[in-house]
VOGU-3710 file (C-alpha; in Angstrom, 3 decimals, decimal comma):
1> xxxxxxxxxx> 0,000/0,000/0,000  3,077/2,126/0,894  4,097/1,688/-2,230  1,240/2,401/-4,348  0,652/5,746/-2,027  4,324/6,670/-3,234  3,074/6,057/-7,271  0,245/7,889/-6,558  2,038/11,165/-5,585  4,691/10,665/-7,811
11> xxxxxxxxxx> 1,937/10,582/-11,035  0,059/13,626/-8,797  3,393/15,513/-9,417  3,968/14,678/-13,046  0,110/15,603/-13,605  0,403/19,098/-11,278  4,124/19,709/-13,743  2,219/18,807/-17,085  -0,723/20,826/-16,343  1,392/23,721/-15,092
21> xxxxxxxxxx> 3,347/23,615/-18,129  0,123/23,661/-20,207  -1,224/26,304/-19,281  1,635/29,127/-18,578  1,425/32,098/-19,828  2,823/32,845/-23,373  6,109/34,795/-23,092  8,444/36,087/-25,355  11,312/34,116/-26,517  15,343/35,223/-25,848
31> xxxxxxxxxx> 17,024/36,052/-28,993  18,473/32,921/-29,738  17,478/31,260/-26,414  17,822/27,643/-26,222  14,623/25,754/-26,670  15,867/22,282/-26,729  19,146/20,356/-26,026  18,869/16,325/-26,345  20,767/13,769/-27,232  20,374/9,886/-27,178
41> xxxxxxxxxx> 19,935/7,092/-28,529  17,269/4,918/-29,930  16,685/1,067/-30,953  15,885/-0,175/-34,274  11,921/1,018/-34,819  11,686/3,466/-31,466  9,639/6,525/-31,365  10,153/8,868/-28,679  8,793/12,801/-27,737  10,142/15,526/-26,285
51> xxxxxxxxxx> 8,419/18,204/-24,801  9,382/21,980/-24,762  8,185/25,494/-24,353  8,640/27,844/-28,314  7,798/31,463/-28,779  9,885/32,223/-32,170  11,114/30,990/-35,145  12,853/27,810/-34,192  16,434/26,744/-35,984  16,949/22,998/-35,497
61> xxxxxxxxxx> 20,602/21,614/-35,326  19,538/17,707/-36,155  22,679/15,356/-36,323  22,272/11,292/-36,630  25,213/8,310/-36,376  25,241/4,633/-36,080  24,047/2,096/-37,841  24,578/1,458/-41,379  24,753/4,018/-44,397  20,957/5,129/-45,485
71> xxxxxxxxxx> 19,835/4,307/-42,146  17,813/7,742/-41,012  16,008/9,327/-37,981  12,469/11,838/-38,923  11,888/14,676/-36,834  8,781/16,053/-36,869  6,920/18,551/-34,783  3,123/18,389/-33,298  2,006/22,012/-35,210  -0,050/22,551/-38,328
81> xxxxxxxxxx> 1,298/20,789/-41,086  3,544/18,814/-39,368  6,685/19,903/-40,034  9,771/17,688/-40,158  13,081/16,589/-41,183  14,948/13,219/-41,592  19,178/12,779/-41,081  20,504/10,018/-42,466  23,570/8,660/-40,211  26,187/10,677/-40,845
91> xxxxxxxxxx> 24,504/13,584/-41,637  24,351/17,041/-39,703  21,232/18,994/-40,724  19,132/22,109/-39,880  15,744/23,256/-40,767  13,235/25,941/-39,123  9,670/26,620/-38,148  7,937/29,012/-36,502  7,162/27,778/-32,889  4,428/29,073/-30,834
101> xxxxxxxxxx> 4,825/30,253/-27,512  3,354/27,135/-25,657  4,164/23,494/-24,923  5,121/21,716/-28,242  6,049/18,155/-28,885  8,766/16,937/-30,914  8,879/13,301/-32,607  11,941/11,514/-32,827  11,452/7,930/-34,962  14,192/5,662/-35,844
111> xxxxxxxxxx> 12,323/3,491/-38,934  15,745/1,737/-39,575  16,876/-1,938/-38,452  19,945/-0,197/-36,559  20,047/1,128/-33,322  21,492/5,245/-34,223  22,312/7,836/-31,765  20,852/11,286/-31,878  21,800/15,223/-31,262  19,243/17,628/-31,422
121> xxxxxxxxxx> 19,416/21,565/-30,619  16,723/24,084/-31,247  18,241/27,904/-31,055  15,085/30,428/-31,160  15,583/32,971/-33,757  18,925/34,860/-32,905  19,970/38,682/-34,902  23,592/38,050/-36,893  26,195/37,502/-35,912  24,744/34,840/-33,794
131> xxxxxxxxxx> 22,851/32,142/-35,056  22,233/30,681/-31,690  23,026/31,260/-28,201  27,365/30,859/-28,306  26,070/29,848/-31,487  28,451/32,117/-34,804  28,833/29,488/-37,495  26,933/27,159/-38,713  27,861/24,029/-39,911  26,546/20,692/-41,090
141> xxxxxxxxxx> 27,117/17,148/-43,368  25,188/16,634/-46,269  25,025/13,650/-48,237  23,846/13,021/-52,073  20,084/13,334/-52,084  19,476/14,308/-49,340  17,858/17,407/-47,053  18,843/20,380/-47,961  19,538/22,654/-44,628  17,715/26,172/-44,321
151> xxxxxxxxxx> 17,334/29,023/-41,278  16,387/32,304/-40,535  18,386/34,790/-38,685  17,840/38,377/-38,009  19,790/41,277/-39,792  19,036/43,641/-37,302  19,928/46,639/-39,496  20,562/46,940/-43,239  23,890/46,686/-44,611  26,702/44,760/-45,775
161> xxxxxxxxxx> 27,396/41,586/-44,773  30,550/39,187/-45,224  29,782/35,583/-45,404  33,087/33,224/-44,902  31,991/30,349/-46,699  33,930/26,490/-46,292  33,973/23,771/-48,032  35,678/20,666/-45,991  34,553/18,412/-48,708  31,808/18,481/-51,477
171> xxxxxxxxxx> 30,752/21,354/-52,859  27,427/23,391/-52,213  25,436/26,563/-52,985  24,307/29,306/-50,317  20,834/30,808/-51,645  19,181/33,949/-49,498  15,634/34,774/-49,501  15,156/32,211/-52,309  17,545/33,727/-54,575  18,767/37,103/-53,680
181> xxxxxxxxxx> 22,212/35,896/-52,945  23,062/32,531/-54,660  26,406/31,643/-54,506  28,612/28,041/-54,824  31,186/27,144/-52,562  33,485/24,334/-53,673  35,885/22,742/-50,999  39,603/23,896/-51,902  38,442/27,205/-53,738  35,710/28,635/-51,239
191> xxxxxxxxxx> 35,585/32,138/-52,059  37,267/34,502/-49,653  35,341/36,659/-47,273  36,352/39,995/-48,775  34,864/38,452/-52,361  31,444/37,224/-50,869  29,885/40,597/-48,740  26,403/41,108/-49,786  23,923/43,746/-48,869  21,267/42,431/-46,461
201> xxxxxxxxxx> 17,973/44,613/-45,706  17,269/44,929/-41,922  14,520/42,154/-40,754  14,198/38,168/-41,373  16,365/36,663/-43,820  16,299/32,944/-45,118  19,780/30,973/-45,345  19,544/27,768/-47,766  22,697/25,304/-48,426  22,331/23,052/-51,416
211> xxxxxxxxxx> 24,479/20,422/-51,829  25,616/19,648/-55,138  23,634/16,442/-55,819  26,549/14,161/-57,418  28,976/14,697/-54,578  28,378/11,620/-52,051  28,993/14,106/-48,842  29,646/17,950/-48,399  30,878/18,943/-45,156  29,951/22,858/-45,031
221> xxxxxxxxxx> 30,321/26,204/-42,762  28,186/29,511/-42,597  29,384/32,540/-40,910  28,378/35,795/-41,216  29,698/39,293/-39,992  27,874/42,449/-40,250  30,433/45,103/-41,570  27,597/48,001/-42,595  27,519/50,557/-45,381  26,779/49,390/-48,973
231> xxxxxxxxxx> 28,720/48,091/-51,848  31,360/50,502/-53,946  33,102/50,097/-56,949  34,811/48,750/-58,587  33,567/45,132/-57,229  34,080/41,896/-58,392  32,862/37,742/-58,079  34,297/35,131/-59,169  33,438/31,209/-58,870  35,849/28,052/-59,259
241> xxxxxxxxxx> 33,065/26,051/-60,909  29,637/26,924/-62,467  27,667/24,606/-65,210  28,807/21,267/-66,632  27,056/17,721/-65,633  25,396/17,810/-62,257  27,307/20,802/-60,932  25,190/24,382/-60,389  24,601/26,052/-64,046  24,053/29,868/-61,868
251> xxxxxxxxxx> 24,720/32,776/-59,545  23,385/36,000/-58,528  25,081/38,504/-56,754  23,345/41,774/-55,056  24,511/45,191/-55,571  23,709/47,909/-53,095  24,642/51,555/-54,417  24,292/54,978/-52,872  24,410/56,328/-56,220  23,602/55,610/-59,778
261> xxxxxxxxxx> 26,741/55,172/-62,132  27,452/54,203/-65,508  29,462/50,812/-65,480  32,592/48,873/-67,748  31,617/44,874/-66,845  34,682/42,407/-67,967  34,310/38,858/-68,078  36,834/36,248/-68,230  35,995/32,772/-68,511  38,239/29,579/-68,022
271> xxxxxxxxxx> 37,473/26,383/-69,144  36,509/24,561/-72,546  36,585/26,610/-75,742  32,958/25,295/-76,612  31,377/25,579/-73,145  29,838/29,457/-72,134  28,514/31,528/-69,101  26,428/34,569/-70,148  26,261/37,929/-67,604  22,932/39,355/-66,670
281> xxxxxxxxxx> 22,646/42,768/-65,067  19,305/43,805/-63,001  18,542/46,920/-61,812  15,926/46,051/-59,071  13,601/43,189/-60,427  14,052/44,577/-64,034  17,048/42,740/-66,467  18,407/45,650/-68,372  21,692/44,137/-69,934  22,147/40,459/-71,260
291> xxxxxxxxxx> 25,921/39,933/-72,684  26,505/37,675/-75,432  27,657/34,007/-74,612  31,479/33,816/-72,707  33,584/30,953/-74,135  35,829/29,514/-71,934  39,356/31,454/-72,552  37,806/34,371/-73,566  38,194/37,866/-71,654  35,238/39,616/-73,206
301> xxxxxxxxxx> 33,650/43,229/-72,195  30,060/45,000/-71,981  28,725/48,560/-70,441  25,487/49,317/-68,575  24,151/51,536/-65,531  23,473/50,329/-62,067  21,153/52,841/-60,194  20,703/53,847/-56,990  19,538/51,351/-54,581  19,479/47,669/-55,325
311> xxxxxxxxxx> 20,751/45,863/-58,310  21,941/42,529/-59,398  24,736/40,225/-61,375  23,550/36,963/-62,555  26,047/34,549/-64,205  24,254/31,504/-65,826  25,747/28,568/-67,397  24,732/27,052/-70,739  22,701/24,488/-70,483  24,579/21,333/-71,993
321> xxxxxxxxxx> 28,076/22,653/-71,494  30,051/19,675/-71,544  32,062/20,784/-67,955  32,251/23,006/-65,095  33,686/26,607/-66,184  35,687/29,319/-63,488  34,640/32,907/-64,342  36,013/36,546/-62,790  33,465/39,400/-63,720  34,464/43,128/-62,292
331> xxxxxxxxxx> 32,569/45,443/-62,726  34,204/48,655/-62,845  32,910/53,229/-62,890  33,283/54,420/-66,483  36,998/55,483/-66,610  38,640/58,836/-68,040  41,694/58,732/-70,438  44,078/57,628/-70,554  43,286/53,878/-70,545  44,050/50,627/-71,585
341> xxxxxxxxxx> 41,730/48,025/-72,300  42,653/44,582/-73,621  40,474/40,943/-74,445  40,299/37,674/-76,161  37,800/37,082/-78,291  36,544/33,739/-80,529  35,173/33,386/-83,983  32,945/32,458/-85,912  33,102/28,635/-84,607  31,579/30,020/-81,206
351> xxxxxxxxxx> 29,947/33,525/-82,513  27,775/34,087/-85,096  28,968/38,263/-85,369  27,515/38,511/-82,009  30,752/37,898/-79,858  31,557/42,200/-79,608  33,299/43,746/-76,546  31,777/47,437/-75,785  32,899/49,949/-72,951  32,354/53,541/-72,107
361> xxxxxxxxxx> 34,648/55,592/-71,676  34,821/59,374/-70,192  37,061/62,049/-73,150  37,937/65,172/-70,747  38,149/67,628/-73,600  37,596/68,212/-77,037  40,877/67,174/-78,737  43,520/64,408/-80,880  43,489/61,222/-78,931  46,286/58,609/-79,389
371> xxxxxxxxxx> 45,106/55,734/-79,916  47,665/52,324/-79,963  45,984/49,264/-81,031  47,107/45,911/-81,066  46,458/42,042/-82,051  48,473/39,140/-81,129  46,371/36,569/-82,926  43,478/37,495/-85,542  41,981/40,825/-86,731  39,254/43,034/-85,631
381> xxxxxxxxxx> 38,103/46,401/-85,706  37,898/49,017/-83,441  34,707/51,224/-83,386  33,982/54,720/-81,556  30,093/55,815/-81,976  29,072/53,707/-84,842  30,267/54,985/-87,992  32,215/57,997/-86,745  35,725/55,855/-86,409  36,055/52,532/-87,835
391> xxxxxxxxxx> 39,590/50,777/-87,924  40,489/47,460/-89,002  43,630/46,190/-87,037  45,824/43,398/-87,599  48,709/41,652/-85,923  50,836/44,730/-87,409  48,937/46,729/-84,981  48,108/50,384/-85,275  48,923/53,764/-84,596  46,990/56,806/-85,368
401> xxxxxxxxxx> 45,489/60,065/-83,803  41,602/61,028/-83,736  39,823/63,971/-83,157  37,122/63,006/-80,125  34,713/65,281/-78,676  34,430/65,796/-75,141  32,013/63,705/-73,041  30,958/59,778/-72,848  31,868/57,824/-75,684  31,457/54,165/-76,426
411> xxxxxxxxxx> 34,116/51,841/-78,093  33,578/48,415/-79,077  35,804/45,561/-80,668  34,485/43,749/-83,181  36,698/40,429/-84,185  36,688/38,990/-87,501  34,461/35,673/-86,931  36,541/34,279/-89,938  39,411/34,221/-87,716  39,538/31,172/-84,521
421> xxxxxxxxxx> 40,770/33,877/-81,930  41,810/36,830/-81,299  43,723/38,739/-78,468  43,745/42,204/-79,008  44,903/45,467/-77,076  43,503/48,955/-77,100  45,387/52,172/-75,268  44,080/55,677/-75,722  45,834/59,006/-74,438  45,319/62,771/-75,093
431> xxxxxxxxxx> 47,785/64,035/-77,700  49,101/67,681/-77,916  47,008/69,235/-80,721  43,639/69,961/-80,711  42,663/69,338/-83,840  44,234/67,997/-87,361  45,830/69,573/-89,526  46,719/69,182/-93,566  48,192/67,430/-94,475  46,501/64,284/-93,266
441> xxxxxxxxxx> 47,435/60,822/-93,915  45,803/57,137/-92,602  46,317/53,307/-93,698  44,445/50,602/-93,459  44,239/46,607/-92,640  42,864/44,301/-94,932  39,247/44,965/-96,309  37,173/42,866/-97,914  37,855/39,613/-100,250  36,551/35,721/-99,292
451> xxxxxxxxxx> 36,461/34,704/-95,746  37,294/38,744/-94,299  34,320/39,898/-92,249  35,274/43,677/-92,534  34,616/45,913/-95,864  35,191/49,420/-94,473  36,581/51,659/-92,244  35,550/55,519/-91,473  38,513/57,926/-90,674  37,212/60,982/-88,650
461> xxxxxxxxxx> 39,202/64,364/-89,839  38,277/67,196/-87,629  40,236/70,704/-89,255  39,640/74,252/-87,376  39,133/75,662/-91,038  37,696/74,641/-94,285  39,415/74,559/-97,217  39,548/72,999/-100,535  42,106/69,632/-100,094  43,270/67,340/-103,048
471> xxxxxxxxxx> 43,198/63,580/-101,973  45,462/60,924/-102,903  44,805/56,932/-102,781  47,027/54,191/-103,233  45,267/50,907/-103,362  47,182/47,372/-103,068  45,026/44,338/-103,794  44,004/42,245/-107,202  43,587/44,945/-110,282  40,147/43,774/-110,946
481> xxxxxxxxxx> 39,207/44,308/-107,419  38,418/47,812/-106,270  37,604/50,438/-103,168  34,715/52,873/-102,698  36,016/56,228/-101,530  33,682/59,189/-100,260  34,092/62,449/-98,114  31,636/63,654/-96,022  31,280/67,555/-94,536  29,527/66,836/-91,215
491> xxxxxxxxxx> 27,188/64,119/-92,244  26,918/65,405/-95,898  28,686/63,515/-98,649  30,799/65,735/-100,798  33,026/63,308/-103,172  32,710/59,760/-104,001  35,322/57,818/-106,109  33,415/54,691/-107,239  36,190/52,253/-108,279  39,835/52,483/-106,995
501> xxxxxxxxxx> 41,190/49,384/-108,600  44,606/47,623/-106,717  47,799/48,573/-107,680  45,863/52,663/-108,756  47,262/55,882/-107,493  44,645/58,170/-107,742  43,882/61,802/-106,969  40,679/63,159/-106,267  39,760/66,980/-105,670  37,221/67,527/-102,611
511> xxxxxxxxxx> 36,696/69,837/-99,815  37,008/69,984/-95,803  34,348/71,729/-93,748  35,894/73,312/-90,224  35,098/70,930/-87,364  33,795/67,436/-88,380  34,801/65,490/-91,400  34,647/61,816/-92,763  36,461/59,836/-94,977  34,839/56,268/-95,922
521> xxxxxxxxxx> 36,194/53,325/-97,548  34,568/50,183/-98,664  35,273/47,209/-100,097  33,562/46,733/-103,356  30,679/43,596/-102,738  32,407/40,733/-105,153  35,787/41,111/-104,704  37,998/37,888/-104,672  40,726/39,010/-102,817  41,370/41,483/-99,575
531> xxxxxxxxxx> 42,479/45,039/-100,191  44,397/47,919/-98,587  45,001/51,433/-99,085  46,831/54,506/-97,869  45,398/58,281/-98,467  46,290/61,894/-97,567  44,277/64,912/-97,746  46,702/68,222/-99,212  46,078/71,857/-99,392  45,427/72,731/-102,491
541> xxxxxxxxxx> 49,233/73,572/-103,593  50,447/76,532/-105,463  52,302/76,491/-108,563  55,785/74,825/-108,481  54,158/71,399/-108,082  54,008/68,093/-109,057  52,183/64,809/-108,601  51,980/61,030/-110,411  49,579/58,139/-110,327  48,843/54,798/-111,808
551> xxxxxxxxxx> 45,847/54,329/-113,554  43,924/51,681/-114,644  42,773/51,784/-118,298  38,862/51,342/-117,238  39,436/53,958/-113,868  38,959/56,887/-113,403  40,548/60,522/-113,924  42,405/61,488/-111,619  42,004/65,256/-110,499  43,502/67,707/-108,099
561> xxxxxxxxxx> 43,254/71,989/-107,758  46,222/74,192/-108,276  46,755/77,670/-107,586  48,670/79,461/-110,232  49,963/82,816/-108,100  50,375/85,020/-111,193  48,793/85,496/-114,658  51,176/84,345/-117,468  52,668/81,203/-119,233  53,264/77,969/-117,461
571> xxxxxxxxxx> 55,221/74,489/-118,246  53,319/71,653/-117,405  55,578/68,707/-117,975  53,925/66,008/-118,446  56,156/62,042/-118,112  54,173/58,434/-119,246  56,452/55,335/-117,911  53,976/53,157/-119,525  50,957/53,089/-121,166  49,115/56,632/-122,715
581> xxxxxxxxxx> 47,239/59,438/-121,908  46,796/63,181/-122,011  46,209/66,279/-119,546  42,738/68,325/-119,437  43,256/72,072/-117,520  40,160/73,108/-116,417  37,604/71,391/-118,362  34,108/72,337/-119,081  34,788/75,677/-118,970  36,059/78,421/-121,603
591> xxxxxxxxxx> 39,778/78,066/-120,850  39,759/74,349/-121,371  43,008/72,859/-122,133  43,914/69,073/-123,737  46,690/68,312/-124,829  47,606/64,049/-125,808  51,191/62,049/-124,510  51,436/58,921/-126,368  54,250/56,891/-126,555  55,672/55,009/-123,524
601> xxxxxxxxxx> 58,631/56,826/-121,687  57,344/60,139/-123,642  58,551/63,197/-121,506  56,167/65,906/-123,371  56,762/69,820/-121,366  53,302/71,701/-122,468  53,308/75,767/-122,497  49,703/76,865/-120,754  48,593/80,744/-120,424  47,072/80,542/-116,947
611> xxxxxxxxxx> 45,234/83,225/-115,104  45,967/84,083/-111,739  43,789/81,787/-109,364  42,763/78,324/-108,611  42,777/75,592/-111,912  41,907/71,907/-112,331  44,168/69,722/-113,844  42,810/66,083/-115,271  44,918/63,326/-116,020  42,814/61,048/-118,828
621> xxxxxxxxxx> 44,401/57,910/-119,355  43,819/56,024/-122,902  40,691/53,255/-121,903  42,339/51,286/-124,634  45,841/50,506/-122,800  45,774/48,109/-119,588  47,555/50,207/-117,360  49,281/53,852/-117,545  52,090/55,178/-114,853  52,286/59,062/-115,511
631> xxxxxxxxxx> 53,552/62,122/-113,477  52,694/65,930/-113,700  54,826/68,893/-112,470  53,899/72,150/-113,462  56,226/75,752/-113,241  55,904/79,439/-114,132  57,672/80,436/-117,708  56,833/83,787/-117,544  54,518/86,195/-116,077  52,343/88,648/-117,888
641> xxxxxxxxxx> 54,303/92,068/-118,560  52,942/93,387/-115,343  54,222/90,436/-113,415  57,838/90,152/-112,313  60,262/87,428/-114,487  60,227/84,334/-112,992  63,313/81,773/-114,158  61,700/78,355/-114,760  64,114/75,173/-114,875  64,866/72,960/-117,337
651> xxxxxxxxxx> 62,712/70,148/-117,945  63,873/66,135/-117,383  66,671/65,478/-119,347  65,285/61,617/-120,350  62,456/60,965/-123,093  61,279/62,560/-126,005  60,593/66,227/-125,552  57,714/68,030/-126,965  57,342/71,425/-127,000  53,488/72,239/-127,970
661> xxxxxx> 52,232/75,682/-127,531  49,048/76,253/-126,487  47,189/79,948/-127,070  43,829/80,777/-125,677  40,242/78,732/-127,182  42,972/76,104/-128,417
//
């Protein structure tokens, strides 16, 4: 009887305890206050319950060993929906739930054949640093398959954040709020602390690790270390491994700003030559720049504006790349001259024309830039604002000055998809002068011709005063093939020279406007093989002064101004190498001069009354003879009786000399 008295009062206590428990007040629950510590173990088949008081969201610490591999222990609690969570032996897991503020049971079932032993912590919901009470990393073991961990801490005000991020073994990715933050963490390369600080807002944030779902086990850590502020630039991310197989094919990176900026993003990707990332940029939920696919090897480049407030990077794999890539993307303020800017770009094997590297870039003033370009591999073409400046560079590099107005501008590379790579290199600097001067000279790469992606270039020639300018082209390619030329005054086309065949010297007569001028050159459409050229633009010279050319029979005329600086008689001495062809002076007008030269190495000195002032000289080559090499120089004979004697010199002692007057209407 004794003893039953004793089992009634000890069940009396137990009842008084359990009802006491049941019906306590609610209270609020300690940051990070402990709600639950247990371990144990339990036989093949048990079920067991604990008992505890919540109040918060709940982060359980759920770790299971023993017994043989796949052998698992559930956890689930006695709320709505029954939440729960199952660790395999071996394993180290966490998951969350929000616990009320009352008594709660907690069901621990071993449905294996193997007796497993058991640790179990629930933290209540704890404000960063802390996860927990003496609680700043987390860590856990995940295996293949299996649950995928997830808490919720408390940023208790907004700002930066560094995450340090390990790897022991395995590989996994962190993912906040769902995807704000998604980032992978491979064990030998986790990314250092100062390379993974993201911008948290102040409140309830989610933490997710996946493990990578090939890997048998990844042995993870999660710390995190509120550091304040928001993000600057320039800023950069990298990863060791993204796409390929099984592994994780993205990542998205937040960026925080206090102000909006324009921004330079460069990309370089390592890893298989047919295998590709491709860079997103966000500026809150909206996608505003998408790059074009990043082979593995090449550096590539893109521009775009972050704003004020919250934006975002996201790096995404191709789907079916054949293995994991490593990428670096920086994303850097517009910079100011001078610069240097450099990539390696693919052809048309991995870009179909779309594979173009594009920055901005800040001119301080009005002015000649310097700009040195070079390839070691392959061919492209530099371009500044479209059409305004258009060079085609080769591994001979090149060298040449531009006039660039002040503000913005944006430059892009453009490789030659014809060609497998190319590595090129682009440095810009002010240069002295302000603006050109005559006279001007350029060269070219190679345009045009079977399996060359570029036809034309555009040379910008910016002068502080018009003037009238004679313009010389030498063209080297096939003599059937041939080269547009035109001039433009601003955006208005002045001259065009339809067909500059290879192996021509030609001479055209145009005009410059002050400020902005244009030279294009294209490729004719049909050409067999590639082309170059060289041209200068000259004042319009004054008598002395000669010039030569080589013309095809089928070209055209070539034409430049002269000033003659006094009325009277002038030698125009006229010399064929090869081929035929005579001089016009000033056609279509009433003081039109002809005059023929026929036979090769003919040396024929012509007498011409000029009047004071600007003429145009013509030479027509015979249409009937292949090809005709000629010079011109002209002198003054003798000025009109009002003019002072001028002493002229002999002509070129080689050749047949012809002495043909010419008198006015002739």
């Amino acid at each position: 009887m004794k003893f039953r008295s004793h089992l009634a009062s000890a069940f009396l206590v137990i009842a008084v305890a359990l009802a006491s428990l049941s019906t306590a007040p609610a209270r609020a629950a300690e940051a990070g206050e402990v709600f639950v510590n247990s371990t144990g173990t339990l036989l093949a088949g048990q079920r067991t319950t604990i008992e505890f008081y919540g109040g918060s969201v709940g982060n359980l610490q759920f770790s299971v060993s023993g017994g043989a591999a796949g052998d698992s222990v559930r956890a689930t609690l006695q709320l709505e929906g029954s939440p729960s969570w199952t660790a395999r032996t071996g394993e180290t897991v966490w998951g969350y739930a929000n616990i009320p503020a009352q008594r709660v049971l907690l069901t621990l079932e071993n449905s294996s054949a193997s007796v497993l032993s058991y640790g179990l912590n629930i933290y209540g919901l704890d404000t960063l640093p802390r996860f927990g009470e003496n609680l700043t990393t987390l860590s856990g073991v995940a295996q293949s398959q299996g649950l995928q961990s997830a808490v919720q801490v408390n940023a208790q005000q907004s700002g930066l954040y560094r995450f340090a991020l390990g790897a022991g073994a395995g590989s996994y990715q962190l993912v906040v709020d769902g995807g704000a933050v998604i980032k992978t963490v491979v064990a030998g390369a986790a990314p250092s602390s100062d390379d993974a600080t993201y911008f948290l807002a102040a409140g309830v944030h989610t933490l997710q690790v996946i493990q990578q779902a090939s890997v048998a086990t990844t042995e993870w850590s999660v710390a995190v270390q509120p550091v304040g502020g928001t993000d600057a630039l320039p800023a950069s991310e990298e990863s060791a491994q993204l796409g390929g197989g099984a592994f994780f094919a993205e990542e998205r990176i937040p960026l925080q700003l206090a102000t909006a900026q324009p921004v330079n993003i460069r990309v370089a990707v390592a890893g298989g030559a047919t295998d590709s990332v491709t860079v997103e940029l966000y500026n809150g939920g909206e996608k505003i720049y998408t790059s074009s696919p990043v082979f593995g090897g090449e550096v590539a480049w893109g521009s775009s504006n972050l704003v004020a407030g919250a934006n975002a990077l996201r790096v995404v794999a191709k789907n079916g790349n054949a293995a994991a890539l490593r990428y670096a993307v920086q994303i850097t303020p517009v910079a100011t001259t001078p610069m240097s800017w450099e990539g390696v770009s693919f052809g048309a094997t991995q870009h179909a024309g779309d594979g173009i590297s594009q920055i901005a870039l800040n001119f301080p003033s009005d002015g000649l830039y310097r700009f040195t370009l070079g390839a070691g591999v392959g061919r492209y073409q530099l371009v500044l604002n479209g059409n305004y400046l258009r060079r085609t560079v080769t591994t001979a590099g090149a060298e040449f000055t531009a006039f660039v107005a002040a503000g913005s501008q944006t430059l892009a590379v453009v490789q030659d998809t014809a060609q497998v790579q190319t590595t090129w290199s682009v440095a810009i600097a002010p240069a002295e002068q302000v603006s050109d001067a005559l006279p001007f000279s350029s060269r070219s790469g190679t345009l045009g011709g079977a399996g060359n992606a570029f036809r034309e270039e555009w040379i910008p020639v910016n002068v502080a005063a018009g003037a009238p300018v004679n313009l010389r082209i030498a063209a080297s390619g096939a003599a059937t093939d041939a080269l547009l030329f035109e001039v433009y005054n601003a955006d208005s086309k002045v001259y065009t020279a339809e067909k500059v065949y290879g192996g021509e010297v030609f001479w055209g007569s145009s005009a410059l406007t002050a400020g902005k001028n244009l030279v294009h050159v294209v490729a004719l459409e049909g050409n067999v093989g590639q082309m170059a050229f060289e041209f200068s633009l000259n004042a319009v010279a004054a008598v002395p002064s000669s010039w030569g050319g080589n013309s095809r029979g089928t070209g055209l005329q070539s034409t430049i101004s002269l000033n003659a600086p006094v009325s009277g008689t002038y030698l125009v001495t006229i010399t064929v190498e090869s081929g035929a062809g005579l001089v016009r002076i000033d056609p279509g007008t009433t003081q039109s001069r002809t005059r023929g030269v026929s036979p090769t190495s003919t040396v024929s000195v012509l007498r011409v009354p000029l009047k004071a002032g600007p003429h145009t000289f013509v030479f027509q080559q015979d249409a009937a003879v292949e090809a005709t090499a000629w010079s011109v120089s002209t002198a003054l004979r003798k000025a009109d009786e009002t003019e002072p004697a001028v002493v002229v010199p002999p002509p070129p002692s080689s050749g047949v000399k012809l002495f043909l007057p010419l008198s006015i209407g002739s």
